[in-house]
DRENBASE-446130 format. One record per residue (C-alpha): residue number from 1; x, y, z. Coordinates in pm, 1 decimal. Layout:
<atoms>
<atom><seq>NUM</seq><X>X</X><Y>Y</Y><Z>Z</Z></atom>
...
</atoms>
This chain:
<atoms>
<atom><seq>1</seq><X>7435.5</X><Y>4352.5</Y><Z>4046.8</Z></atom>
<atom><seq>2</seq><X>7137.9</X><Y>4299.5</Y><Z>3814.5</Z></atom>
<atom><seq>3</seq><X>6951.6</X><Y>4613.7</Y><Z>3683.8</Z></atom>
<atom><seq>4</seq><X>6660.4</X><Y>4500.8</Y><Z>3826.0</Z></atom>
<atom><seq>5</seq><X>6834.6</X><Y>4446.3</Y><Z>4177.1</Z></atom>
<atom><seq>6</seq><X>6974.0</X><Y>4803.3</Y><Z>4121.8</Z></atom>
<atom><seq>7</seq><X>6618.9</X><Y>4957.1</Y><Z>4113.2</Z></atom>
<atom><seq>8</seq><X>6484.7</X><Y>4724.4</Y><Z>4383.8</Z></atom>
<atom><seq>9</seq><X>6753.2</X><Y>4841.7</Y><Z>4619.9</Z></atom>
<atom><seq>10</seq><X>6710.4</X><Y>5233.9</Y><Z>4513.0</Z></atom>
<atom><seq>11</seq><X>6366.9</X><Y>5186.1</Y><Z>4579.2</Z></atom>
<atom><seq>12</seq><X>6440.3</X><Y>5050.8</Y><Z>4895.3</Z></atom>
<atom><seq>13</seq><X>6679.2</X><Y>5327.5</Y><Z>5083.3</Z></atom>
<atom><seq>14</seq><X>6410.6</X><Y>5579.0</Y><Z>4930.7</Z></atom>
<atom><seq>15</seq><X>6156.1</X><Y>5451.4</Y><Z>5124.4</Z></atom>
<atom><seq>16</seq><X>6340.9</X><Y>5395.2</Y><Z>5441.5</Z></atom>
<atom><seq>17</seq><X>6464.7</X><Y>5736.4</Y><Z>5411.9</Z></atom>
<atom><seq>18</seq><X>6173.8</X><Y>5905.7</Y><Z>5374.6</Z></atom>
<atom><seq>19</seq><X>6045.9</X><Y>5921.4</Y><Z>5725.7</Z></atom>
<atom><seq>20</seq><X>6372.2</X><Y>6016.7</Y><Z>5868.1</Z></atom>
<atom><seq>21</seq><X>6378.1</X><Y>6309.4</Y><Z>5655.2</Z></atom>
<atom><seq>22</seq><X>6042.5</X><Y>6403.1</Y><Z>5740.3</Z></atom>
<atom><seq>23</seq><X>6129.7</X><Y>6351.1</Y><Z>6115.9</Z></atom>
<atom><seq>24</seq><X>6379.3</X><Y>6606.7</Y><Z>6072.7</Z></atom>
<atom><seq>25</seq><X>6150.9</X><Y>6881.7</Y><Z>5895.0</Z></atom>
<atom><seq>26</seq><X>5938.8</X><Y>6862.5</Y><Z>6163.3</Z></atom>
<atom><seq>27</seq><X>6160.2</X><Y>6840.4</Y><Z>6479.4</Z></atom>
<atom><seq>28</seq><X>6062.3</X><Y>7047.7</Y><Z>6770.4</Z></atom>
<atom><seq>29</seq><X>6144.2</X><Y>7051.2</Y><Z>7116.9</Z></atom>
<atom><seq>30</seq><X>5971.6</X><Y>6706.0</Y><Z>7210.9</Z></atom>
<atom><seq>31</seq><X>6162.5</X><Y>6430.9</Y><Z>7321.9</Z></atom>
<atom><seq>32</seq><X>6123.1</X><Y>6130.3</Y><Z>7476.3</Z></atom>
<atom><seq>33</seq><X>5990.3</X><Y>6277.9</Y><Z>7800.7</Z></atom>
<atom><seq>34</seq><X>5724.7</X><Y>6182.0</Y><Z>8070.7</Z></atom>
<atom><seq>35</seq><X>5397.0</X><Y>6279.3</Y><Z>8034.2</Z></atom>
<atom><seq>36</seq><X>5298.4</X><Y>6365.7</Y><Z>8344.8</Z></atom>
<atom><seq>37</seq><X>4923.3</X><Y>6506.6</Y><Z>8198.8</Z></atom>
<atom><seq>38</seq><X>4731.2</X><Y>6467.2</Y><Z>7958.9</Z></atom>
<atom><seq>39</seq><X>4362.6</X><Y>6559.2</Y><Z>7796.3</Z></atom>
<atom><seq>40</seq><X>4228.6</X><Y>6455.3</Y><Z>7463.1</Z></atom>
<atom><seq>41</seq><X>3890.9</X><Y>6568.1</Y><Z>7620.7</Z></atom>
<atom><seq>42</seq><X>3730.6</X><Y>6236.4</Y><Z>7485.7</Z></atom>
<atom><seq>43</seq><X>3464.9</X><Y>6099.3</Y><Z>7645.6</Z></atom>
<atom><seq>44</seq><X>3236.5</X><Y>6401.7</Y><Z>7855.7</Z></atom>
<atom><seq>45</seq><X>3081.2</X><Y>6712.0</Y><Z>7780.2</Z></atom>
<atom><seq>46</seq><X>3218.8</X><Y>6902.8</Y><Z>8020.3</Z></atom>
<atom><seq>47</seq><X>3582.2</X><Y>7037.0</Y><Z>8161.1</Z></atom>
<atom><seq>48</seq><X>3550.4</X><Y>6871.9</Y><Z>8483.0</Z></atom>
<atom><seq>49</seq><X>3810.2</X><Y>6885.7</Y><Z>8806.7</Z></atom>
<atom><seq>50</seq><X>4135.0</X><Y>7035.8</Y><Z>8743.6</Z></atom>
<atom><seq>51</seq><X>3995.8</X><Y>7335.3</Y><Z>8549.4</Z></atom>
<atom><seq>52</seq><X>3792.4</X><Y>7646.1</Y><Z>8579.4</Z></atom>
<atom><seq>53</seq><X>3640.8</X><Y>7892.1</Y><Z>8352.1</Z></atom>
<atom><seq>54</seq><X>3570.2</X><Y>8326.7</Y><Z>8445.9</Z></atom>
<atom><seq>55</seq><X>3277.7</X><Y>8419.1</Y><Z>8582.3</Z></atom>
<atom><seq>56</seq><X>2986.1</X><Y>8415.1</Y><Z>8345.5</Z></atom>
<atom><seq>57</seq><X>3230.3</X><Y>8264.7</Y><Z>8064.4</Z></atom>
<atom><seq>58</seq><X>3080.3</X><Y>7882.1</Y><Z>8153.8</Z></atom>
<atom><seq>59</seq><X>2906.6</X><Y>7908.6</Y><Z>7792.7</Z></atom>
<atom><seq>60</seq><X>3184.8</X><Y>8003.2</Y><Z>7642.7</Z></atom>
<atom><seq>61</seq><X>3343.7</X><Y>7669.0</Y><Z>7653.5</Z></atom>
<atom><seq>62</seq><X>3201.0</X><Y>7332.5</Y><Z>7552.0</Z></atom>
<atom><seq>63</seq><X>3319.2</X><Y>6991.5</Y><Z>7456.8</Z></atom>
<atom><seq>64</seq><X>3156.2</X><Y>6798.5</Y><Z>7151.5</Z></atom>
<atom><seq>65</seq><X>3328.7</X><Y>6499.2</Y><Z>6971.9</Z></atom>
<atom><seq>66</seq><X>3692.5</X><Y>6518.6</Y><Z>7123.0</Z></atom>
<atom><seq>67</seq><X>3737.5</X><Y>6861.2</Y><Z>7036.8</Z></atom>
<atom><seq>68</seq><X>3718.9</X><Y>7181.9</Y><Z>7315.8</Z></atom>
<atom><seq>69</seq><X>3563.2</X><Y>7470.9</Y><Z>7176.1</Z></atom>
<atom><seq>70</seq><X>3631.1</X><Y>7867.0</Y><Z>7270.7</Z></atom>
<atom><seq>71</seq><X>3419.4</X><Y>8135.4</Y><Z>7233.4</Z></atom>
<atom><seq>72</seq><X>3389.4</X><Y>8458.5</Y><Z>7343.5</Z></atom>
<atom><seq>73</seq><X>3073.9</X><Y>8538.2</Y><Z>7508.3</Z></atom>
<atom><seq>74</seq><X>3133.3</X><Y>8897.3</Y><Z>7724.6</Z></atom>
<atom><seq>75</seq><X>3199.9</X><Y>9208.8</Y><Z>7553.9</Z></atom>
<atom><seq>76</seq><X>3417.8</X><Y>9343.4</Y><Z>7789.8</Z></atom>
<atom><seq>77</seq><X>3673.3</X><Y>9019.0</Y><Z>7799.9</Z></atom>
<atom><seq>78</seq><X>3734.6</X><Y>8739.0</Y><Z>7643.5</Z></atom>
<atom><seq>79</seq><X>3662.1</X><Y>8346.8</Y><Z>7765.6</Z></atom>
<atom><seq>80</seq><X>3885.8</X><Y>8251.8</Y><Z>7989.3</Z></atom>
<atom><seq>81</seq><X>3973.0</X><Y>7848.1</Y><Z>8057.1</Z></atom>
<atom><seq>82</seq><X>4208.5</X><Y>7772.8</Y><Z>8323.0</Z></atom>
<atom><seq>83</seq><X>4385.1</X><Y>7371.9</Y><Z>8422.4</Z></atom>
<atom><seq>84</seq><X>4514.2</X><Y>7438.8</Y><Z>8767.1</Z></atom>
<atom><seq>85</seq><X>4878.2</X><Y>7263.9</Y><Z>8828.5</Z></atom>
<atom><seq>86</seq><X>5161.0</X><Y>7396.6</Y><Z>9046.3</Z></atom>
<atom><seq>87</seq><X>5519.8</X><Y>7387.0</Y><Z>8870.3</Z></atom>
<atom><seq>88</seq><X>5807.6</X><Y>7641.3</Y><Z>8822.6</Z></atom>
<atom><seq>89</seq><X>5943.5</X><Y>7504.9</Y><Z>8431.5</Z></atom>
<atom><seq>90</seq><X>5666.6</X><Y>7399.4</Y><Z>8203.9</Z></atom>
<atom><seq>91</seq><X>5681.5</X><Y>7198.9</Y><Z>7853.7</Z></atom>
<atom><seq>92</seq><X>5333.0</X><Y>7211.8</Y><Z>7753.0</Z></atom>
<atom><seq>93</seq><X>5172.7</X><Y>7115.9</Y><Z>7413.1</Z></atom>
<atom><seq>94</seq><X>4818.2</X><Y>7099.0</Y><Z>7252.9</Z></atom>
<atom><seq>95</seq><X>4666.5</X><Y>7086.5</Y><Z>6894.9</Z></atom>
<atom><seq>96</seq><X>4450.8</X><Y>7431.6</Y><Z>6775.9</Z></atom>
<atom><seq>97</seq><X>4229.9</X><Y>7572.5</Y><Z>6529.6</Z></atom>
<atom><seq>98</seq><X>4095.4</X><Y>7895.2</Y><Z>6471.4</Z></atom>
<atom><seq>99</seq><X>3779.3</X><Y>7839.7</Y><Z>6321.2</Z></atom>
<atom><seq>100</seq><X>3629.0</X><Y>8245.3</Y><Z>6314.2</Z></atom>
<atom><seq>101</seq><X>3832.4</X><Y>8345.7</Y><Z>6713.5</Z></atom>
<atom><seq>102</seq><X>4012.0</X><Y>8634.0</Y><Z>6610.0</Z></atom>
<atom><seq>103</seq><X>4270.9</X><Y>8598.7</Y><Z>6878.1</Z></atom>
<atom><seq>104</seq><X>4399.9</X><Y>8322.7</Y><Z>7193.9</Z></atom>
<atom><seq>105</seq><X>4591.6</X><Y>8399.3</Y><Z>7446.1</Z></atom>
<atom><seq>106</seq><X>4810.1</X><Y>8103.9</Y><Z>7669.7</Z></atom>
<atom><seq>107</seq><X>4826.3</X><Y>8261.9</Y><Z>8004.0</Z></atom>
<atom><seq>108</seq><X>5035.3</X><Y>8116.3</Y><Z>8284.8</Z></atom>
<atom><seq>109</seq><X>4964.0</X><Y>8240.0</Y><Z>8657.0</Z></atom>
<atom><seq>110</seq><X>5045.7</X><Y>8235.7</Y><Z>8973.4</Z></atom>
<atom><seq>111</seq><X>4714.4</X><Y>8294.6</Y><Z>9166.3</Z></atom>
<atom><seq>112</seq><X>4934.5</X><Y>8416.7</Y><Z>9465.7</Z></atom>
<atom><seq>113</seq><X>5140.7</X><Y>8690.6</Y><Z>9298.9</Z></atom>
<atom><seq>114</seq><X>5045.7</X><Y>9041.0</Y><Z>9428.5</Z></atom>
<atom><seq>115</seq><X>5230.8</X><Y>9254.5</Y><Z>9216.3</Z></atom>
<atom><seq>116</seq><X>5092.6</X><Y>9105.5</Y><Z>8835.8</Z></atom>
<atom><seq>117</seq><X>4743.4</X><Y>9242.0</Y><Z>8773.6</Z></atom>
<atom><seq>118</seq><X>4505.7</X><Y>8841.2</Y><Z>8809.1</Z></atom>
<atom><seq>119</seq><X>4814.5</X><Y>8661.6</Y><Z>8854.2</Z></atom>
<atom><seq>120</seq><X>4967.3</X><Y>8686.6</Y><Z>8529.6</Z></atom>
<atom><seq>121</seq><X>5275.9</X><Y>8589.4</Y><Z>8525.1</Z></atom>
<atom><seq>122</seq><X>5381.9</X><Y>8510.3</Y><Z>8165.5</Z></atom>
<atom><seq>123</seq><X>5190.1</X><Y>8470.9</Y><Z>7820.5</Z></atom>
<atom><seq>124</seq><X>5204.1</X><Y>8389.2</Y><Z>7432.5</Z></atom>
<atom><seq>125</seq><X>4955.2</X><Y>8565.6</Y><Z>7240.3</Z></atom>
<atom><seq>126</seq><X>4853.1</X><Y>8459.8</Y><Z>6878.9</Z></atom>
<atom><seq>127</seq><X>4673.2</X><Y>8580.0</Y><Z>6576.7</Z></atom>
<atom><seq>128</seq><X>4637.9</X><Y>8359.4</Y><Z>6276.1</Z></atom>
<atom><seq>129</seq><X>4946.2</X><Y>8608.5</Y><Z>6128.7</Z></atom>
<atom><seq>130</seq><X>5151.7</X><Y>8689.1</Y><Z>6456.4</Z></atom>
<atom><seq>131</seq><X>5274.1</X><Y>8536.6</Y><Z>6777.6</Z></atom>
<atom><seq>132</seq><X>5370.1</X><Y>8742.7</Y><Z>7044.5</Z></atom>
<atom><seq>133</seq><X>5527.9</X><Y>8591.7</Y><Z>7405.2</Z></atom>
<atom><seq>134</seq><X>5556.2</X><Y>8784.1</Y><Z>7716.3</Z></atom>
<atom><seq>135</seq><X>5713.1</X><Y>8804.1</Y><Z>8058.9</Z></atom>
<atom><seq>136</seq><X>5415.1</X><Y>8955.9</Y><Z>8242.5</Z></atom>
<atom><seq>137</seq><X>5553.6</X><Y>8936.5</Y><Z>8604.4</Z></atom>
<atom><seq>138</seq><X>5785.7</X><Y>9253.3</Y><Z>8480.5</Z></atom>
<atom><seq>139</seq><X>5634.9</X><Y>9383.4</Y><Z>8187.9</Z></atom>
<atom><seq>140</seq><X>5311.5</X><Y>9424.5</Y><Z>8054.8</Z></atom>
<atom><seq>141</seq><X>5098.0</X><Y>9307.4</Y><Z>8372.0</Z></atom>
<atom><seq>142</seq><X>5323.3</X><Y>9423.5</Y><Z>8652.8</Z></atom>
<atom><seq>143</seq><X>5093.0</X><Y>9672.1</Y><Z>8853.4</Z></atom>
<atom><seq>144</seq><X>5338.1</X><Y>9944.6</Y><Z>8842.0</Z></atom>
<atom><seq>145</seq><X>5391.0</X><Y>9932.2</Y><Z>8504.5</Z></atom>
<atom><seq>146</seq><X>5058.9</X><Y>9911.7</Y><Z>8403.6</Z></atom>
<atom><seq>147</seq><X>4940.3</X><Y>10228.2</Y><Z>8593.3</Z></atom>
<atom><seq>148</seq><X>5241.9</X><Y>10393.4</Y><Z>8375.5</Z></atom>
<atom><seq>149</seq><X>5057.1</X><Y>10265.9</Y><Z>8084.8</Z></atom>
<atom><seq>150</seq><X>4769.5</X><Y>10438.1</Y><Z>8145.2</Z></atom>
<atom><seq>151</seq><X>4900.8</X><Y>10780.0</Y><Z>8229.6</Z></atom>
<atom><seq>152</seq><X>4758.8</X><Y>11015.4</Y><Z>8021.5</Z></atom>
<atom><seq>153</seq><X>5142.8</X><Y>11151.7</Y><Z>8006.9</Z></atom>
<atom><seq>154</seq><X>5499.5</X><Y>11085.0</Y><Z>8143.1</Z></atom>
<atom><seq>155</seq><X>5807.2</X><Y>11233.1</Y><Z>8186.9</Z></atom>
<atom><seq>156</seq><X>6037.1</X><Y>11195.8</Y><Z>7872.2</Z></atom>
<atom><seq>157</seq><X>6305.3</X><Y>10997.6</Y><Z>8045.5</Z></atom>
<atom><seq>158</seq><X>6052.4</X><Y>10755.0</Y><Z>8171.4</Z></atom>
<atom><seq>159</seq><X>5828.4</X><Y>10708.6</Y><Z>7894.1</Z></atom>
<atom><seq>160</seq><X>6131.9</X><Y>10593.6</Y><Z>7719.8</Z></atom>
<atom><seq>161</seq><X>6241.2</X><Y>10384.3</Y><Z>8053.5</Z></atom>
<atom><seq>162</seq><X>5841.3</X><Y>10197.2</Y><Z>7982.5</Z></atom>
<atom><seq>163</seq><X>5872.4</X><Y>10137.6</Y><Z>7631.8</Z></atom>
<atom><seq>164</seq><X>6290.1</X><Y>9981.1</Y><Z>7662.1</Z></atom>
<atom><seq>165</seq><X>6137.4</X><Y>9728.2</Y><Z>7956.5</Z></atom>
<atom><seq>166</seq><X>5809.8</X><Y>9699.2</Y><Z>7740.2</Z></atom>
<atom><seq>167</seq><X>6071.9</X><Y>9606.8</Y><Z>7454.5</Z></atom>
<atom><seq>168</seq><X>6253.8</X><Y>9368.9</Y><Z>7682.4</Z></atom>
<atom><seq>169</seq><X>6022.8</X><Y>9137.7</Y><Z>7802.9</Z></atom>
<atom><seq>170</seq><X>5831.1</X><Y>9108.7</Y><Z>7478.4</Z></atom>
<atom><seq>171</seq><X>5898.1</X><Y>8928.7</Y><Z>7107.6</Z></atom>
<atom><seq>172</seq><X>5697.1</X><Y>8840.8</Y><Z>6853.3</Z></atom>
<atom><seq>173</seq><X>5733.1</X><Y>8702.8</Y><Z>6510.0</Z></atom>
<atom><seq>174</seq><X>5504.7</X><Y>8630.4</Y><Z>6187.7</Z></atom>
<atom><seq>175</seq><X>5317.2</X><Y>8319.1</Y><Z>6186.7</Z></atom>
<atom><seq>176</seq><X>5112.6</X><Y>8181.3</Y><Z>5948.9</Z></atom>
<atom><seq>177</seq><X>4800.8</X><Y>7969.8</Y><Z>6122.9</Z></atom>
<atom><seq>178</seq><X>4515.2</X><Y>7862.8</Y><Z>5817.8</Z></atom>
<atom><seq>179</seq><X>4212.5</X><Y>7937.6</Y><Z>5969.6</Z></atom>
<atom><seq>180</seq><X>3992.7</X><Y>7609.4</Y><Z>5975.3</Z></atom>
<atom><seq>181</seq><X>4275.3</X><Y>7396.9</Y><Z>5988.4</Z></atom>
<atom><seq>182</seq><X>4435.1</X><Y>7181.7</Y><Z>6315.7</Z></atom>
<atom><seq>183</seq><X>4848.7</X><Y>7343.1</Y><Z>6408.9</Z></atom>
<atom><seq>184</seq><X>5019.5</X><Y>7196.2</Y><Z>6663.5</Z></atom>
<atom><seq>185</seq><X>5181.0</X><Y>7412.7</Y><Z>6928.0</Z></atom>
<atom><seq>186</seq><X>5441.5</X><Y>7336.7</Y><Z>7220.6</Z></atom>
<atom><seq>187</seq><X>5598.3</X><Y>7562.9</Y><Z>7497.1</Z></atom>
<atom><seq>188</seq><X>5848.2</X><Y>7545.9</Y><Z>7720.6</Z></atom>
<atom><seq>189</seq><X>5956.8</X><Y>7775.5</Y><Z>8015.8</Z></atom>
<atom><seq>190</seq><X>6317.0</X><Y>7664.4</Y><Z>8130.8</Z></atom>
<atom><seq>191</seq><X>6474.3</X><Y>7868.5</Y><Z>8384.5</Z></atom>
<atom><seq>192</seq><X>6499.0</X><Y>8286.6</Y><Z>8248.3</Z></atom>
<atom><seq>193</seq><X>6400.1</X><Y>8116.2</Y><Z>7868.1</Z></atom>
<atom><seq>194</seq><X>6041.9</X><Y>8086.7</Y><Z>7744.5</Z></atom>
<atom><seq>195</seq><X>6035.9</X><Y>7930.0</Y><Z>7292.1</Z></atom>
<atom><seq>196</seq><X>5766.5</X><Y>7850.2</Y><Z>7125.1</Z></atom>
<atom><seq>197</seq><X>5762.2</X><Y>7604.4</Y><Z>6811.7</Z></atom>
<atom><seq>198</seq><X>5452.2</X><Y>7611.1</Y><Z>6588.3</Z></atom>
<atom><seq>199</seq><X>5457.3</X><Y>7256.0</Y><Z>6390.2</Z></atom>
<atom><seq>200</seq><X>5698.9</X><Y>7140.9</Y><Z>6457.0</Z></atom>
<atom><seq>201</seq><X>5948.9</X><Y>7452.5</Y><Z>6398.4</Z></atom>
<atom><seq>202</seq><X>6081.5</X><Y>7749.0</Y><Z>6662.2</Z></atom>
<atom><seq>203</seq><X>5893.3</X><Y>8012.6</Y><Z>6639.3</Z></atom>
<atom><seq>204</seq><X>6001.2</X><Y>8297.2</Y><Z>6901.6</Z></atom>
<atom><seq>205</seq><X>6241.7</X><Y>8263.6</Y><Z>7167.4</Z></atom>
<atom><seq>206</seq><X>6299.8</X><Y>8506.9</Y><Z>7513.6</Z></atom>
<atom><seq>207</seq><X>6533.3</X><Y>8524.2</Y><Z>7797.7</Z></atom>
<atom><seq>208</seq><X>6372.2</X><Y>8736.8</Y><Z>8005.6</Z></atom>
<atom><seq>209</seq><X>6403.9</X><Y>8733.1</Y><Z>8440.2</Z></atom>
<atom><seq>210</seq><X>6022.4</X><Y>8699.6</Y><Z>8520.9</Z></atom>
<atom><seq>211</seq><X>5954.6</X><Y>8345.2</Y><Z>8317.3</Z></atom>
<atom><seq>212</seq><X>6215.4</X><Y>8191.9</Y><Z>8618.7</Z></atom>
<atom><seq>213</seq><X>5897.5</X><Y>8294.3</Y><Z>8848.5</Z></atom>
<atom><seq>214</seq><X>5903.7</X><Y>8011.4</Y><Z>9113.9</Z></atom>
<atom><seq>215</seq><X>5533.0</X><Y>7943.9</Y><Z>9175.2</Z></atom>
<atom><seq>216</seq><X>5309.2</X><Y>7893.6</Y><Z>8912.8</Z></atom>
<atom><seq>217</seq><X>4956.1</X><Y>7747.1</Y><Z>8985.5</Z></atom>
<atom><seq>218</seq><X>4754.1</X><Y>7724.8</Y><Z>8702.5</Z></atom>
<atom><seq>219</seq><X>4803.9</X><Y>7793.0</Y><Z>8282.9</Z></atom>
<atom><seq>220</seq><X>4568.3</X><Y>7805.7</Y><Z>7984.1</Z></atom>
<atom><seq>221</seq><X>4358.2</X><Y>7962.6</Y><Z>7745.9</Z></atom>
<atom><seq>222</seq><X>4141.8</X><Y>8319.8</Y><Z>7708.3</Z></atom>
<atom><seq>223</seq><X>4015.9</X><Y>8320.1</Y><Z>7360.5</Z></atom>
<atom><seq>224</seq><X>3866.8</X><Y>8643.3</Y><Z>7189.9</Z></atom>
<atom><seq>225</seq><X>3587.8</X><Y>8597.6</Y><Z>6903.0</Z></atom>
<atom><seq>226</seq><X>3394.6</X><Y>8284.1</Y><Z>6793.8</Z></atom>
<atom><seq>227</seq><X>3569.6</X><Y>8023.7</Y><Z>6753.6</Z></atom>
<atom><seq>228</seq><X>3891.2</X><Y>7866.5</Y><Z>6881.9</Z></atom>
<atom><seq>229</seq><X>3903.2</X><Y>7495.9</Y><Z>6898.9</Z></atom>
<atom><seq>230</seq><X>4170.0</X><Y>7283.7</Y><Z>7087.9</Z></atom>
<atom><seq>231</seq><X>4279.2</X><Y>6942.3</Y><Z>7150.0</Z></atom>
<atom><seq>232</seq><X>4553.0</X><Y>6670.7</Y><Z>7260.7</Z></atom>
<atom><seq>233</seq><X>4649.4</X><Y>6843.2</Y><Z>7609.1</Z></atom>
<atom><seq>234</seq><X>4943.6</X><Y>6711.7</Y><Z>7738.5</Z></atom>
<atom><seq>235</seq><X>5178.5</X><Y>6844.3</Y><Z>8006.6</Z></atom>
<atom><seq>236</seq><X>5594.7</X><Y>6698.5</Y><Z>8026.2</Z></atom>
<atom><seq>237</seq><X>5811.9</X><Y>6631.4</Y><Z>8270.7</Z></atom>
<atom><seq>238</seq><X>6037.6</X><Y>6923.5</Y><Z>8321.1</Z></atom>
<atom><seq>239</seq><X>6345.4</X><Y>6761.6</Y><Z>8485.0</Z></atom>
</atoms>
């Protein structure tokens, strides 16, 4: 073969590798799956059917270009955004920004459940530098356990009984999100087994009893501080 056939075909496998290997960088839980919703929230300036916002939060939440934008507008809690859907696993993913919101919760409830404090049965909380996921049905919004959580004092032996339950149905791990710029973000609940990826990569994983809740009727978004922006809804099949 010709030097100049040599480079040619170098040149060649480069570039036809190149996306592969990118492909695999940023691999994440996606496959080929149904999409069974989805909301680039193009088009309208408002939510519309399907979703709801907290009382006295409508002005916290507007659409302009595309784009949804979150902002916290009570003092004592912040904006809260809801899609209502019924389904036991989820796969959900959406695009986000924090563009000055200090903090966003995704909050996933069953409006039903009597012993979470608003229906909260699972969560994954994130700062710009930390995401945190959490099996509320047991832990942190379980009724009982919250009361705990606001004695003043308990018992040795069950103070340390709250904090080793706290410790189970919790993990977290150090994330870097660049304030003003767009991160993609997908979650899945399977069974006992809530994981997060963050672009592409696995963030924080937990097997924890509560995310296997049966009933879930609605998930979303309560951001704290001005503002969070999101984008590219979509919602996969789960079987």
């Amino acid at each position: 073969m010709s030097r100049v056939a040599c480079l040619i075909a170098f040149s060649t496998l480069c570039f036809l590798s190149q996306p592969m290997l990118l492909a695999e960088e940023g691999s994440s839980a996606v496959s080929e799956k149904e999409v069974v919703f989805e909301d680039s929230f193009d088009g309208r300036s408002v939510l519309g059917d399907g979703y709801r916002v907290g009382s006295g939060m409508e002005a916290g939440w507007n659409l302009q270009d595309g784009v949804l934008f979150g902002k916290q507008v009570r003092d004592d809690h912040g904006s809260i955004m809801r899609k209502q859907m019924e389904f036991a696993d989820l796969h959900v993913a959406f695009d986000f920004r924090f563009n000055g919101g200090s903090r966003f919760n995704f909050v996933i409830d069953d409006n039903n459940e009597k012993s979470v404090h608003a229906g909260h049965v699972a969560r994954a909380s994130l700062t710009p530098k930390r995401m945190m996921i959490s099996d509320d049905k047991l832990g942190l919004m379980n009724l009982e356990v919250r009361e705990k959580r606001k004695a003043k004092s308990l018992p040795a032996e069950q103070q340390k009984e709250l904090e080793n339950l706290l410790a189970r149905t919790q993990a977290s791990a150090a994330i870097h999100a660049k304030p003003g710029t767009w991160h993609h973000l997908e979650l899945t609940i399977h069974g006992t087994v809530m994981t997060v990826h963050l672009d592409g990569k696995e963030v924080v994983s937990l097997d924890s009893p509560g995310f296997a809740h049966p009933t879930k009727t609605q998930f979303g978004m309560t951001v704290n501080g001005s503002s969070i922006d999101f984008d590219n809804l979509r919602v996969f099949a789960t079987e």
